[in-house]
C-alpha positions in Angstrom: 114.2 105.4 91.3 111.1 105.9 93.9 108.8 108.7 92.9 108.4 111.3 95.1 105.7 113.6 93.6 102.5 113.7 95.9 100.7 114.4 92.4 102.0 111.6 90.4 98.5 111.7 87.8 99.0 113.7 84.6 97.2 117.0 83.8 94.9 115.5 81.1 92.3 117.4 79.1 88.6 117.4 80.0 87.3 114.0 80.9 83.8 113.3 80.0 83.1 111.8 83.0 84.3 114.3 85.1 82.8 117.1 83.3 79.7 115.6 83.9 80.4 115.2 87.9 81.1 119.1 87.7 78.2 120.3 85.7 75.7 118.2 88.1 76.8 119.6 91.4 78.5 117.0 92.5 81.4 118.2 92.7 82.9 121.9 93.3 86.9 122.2 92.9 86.1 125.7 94.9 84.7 123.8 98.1 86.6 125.2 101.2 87.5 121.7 102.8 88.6 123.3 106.4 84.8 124.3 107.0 84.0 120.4 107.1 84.2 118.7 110.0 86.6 115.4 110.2 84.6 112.7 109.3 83.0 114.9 106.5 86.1 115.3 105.6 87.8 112.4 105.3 84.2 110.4 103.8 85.0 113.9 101.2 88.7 112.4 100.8 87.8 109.0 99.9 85.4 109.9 97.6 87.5 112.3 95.5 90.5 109.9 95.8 88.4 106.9 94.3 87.1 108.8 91.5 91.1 110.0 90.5 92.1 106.1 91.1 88.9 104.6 88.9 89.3 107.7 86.2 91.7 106.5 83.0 94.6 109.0 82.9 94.0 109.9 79.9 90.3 111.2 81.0 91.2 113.1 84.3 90.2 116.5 84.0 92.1 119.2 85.4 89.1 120.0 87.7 89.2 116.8 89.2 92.8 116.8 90.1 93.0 120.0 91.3 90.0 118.8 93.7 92.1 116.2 95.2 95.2 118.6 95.5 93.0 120.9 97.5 91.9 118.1 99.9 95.3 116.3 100.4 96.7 120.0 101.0 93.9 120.4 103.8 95.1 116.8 105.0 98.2 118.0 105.8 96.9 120.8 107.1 95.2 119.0 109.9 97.1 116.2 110.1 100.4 119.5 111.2 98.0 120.9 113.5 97.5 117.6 115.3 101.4 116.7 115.3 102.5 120.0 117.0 99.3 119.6 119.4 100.7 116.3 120.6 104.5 117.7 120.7 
């Protein structure tokens, strides 16, 4: 059977790694995504995505994911508004 889930990554306990992205500044789970502009954005995406993909599931930190669930709901977001535009 095909999963479905748009979050298929487990909610793991504190990754070292990710801890340490949070606690330098590089990354803020309470950034407001729709104040970037698109390329910002998606250069935001991509970066966010690869850390998830390169991070063991076991060492994903809750922080992390819920980073990435913020930015692919802004992604849809945008990606509505441009559908019904072009309707």
């Amino acid at each position: 059977m095909l999963d479905l889930n748009p979050y298929p990554f487990r909610w793991a306990g504190s990754g070292a790694a990710n801890q340490a992205l949070l606690k330098a500044g590089v990354m803020d789970d309470t950034e407001d995504f729709s104040k970037l502009d698109d390329p910002e954005f998606i250069a935001e995406r991509r970066r966010v995505r690869a850390l998830v993909e390169r991070t063991p599931t076991d060492e994903q930190s809750p922080e992390l994911l819920r980073q990435y669930q913020a930015i692919d709901a802004e992604f849809l977001r945008r990606a509505g508004l441009a559908w019904a535009a072009a309707q």
